[in-house]
C-alpha positions as CSV (number, residue, x, y, z in Angstrom):
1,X,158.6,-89.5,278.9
2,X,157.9,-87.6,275.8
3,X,155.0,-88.6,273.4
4,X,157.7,-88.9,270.5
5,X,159.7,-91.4,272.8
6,X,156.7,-93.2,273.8
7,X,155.6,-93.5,270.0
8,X,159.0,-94.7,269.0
9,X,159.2,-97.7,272.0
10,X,155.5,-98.7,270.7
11,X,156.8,-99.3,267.3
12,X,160.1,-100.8,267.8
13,X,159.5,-104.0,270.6
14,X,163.2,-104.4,270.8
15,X,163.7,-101.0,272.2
16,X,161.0,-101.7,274.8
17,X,162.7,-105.0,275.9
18,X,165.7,-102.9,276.6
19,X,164.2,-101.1,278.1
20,X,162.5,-103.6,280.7
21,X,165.5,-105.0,281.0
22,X,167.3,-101.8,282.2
23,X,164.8,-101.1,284.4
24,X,164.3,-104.5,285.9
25,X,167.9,-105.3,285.8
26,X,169.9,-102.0,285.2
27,X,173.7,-103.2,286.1
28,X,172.6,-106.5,284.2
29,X,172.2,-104.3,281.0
30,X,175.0,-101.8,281.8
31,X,177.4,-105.2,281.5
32,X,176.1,-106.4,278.7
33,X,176.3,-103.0,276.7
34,X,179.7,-102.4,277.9
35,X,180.7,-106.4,276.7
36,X,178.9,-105.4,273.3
37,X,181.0,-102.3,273.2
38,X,184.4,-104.0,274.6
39,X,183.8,-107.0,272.3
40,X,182.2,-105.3,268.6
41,X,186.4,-104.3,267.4
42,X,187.2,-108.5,268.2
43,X,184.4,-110.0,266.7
44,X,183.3,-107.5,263.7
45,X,186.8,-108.8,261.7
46,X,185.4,-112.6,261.9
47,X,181.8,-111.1,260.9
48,X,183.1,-109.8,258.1
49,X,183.9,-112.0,255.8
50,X,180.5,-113.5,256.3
51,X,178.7,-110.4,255.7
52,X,180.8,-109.7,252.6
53,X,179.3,-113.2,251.3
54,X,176.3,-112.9,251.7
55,X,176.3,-109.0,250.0
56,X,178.3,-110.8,247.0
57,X,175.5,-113.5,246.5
58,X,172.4,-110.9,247.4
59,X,174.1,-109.0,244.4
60,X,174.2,-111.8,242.4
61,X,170.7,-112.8,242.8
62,X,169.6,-109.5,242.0
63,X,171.6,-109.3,239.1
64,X,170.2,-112.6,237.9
65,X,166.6,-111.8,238.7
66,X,167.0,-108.5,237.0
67,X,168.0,-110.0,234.0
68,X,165.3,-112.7,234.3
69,X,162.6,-109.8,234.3
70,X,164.1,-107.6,231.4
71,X,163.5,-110.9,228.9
72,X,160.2,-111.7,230.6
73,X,159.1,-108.1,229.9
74,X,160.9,-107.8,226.5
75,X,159.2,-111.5,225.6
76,X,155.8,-110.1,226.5
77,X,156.4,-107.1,224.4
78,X,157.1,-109.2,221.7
79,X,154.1,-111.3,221.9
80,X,152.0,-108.1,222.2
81,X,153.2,-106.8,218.8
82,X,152.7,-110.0,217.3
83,X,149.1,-109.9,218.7
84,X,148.8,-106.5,217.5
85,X,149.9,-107.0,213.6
86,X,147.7,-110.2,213.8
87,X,144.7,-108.0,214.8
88,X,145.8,-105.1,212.4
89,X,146.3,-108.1,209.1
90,X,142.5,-109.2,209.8
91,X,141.4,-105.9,210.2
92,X,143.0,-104.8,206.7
93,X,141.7,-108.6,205.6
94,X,138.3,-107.8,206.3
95,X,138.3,-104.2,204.9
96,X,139.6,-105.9,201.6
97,X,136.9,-108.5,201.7
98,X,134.1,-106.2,201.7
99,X,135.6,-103.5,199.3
100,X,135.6,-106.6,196.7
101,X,132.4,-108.1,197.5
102,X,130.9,-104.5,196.9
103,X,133.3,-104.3,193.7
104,X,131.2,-107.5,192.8
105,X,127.7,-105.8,193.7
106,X,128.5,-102.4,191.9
107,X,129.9,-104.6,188.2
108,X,127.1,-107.1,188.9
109,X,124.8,-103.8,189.0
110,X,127.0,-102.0,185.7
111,X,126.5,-105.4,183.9
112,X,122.6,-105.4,184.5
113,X,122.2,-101.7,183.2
114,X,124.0,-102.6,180.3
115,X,122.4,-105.7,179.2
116,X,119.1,-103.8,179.7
């Protein structure tokens, strides 16, 4: 057996229990793939409806959950800008705050030069 092959069984166990199984039991398994092949056309239409159920509500839910995480991110967005123009307002708050307390000091300091 080829090193690819042998790489391929090691990572897939249900091809190695086929395996086994055909060597252990090889007319067992030659039965059973022929019934899978014989039987797939008889029982895929009665699958099918299933399967197209379960795609319709997988859609759904992803539809749904995509949704879900666009307002999430847009609502943490938001609340980041808010933080942000709360951050830049006290900045600009404090900048005004010392601009008039050294207004105050450089008057005070014009007043005293005058009156002396």
């Amino acid at each position: 057996m080829q090193l690819a092959n042998k790489m391929q069984l090691a990572k897939n166990p249900l091809l190695m229990q086929v395996q086994n199984a055909y060597k252990t039991h090889p007319m067992q398994t030659l039965a059973l793939g022929m019934g899978v092949v014989v039987l797939a056309p008889a029982v895929l239409p009665l699958i099918k409806p299933l399967a197209k159920t379960v795609i319709k509500g997988s859609v759904t839910l992803y539809e749904k959950t995509k949704g879900a995480i666009a307002e999430t991110g847009e609502a943490i967005g938001d609340i980041v800008a808010e933080a942000k123009a709360e951050a830049v307002a006290e900045q600009a708050k404090k900048i005004t705050l010392v601009s008039d307390s050294m207004n105050t000091v450089t008057t005070s300091n014009d007043t005293q030069q005058t009156n002396s």
